[in-house]
N, C-alpha and C positions, 0 to 999 in steps of 0.2 A: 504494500500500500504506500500510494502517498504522502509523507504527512505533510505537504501544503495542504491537499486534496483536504485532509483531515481537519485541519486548521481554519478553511473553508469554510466547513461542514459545518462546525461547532459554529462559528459568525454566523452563518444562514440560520442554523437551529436556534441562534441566541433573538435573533429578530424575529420568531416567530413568535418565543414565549413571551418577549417585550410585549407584543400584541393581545396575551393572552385573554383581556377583557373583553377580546374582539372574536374571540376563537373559540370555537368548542370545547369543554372539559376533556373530551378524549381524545381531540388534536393533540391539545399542548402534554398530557399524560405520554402518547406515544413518539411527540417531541423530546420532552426531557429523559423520557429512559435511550429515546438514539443518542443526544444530546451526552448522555452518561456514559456511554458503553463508545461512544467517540473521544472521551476525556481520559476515560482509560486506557485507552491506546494510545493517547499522548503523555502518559504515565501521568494525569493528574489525579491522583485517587481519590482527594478531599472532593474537585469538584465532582466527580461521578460519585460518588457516595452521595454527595448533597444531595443530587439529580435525582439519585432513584430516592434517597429518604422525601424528598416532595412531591414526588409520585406516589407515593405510598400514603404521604398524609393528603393529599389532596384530597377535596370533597370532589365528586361526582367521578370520579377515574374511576376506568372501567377495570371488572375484578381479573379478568386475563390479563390487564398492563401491569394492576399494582402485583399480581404474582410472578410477570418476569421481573420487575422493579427486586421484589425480596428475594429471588432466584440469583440474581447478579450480585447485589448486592453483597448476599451471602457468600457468594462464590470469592468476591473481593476479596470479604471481610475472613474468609477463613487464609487465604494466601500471604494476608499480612500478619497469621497469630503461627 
């Protein structure tokens, strides 16, 4: 992979959550977990953990996104113990 491509990615995903008053709860829910799982590949863990812990507290996110959100998450969070 690229990581301009990546770096990209994460700017385009970040304009979209900006919007998110504007956006459907399960846009921006499947926004931030790509958003997360692209941050991770740029080795930011804090912000993809952030990513998916917002996905998971959001109100209206659909229960398939918040279970890849804790899915990831998890899988992070057990690589860093």
């Amino acid at each position: 992979m690229r990581l301009g491509f990546i770096k990209e990615a994460v700017a385009n995903l970040t304009v979209v959550i900006d919007m998110m008053e504007y956006v459907p709860a399960e846009v921006v829910a499947n926004v931030l977990n790509n958003r997360g799982r692209a941050k991770a590949l740029l080795g930011d863990i804090e912000g993809a953990i952030a990513d998916f812990t917002a996905v998971i507290d959001m109100e209206n996110s659909p229960a398939e996104v918040v279970a890849r959100a804790l899915e990831i998450r998890g899988i992070i969070e057990e690589h860093l113990n």
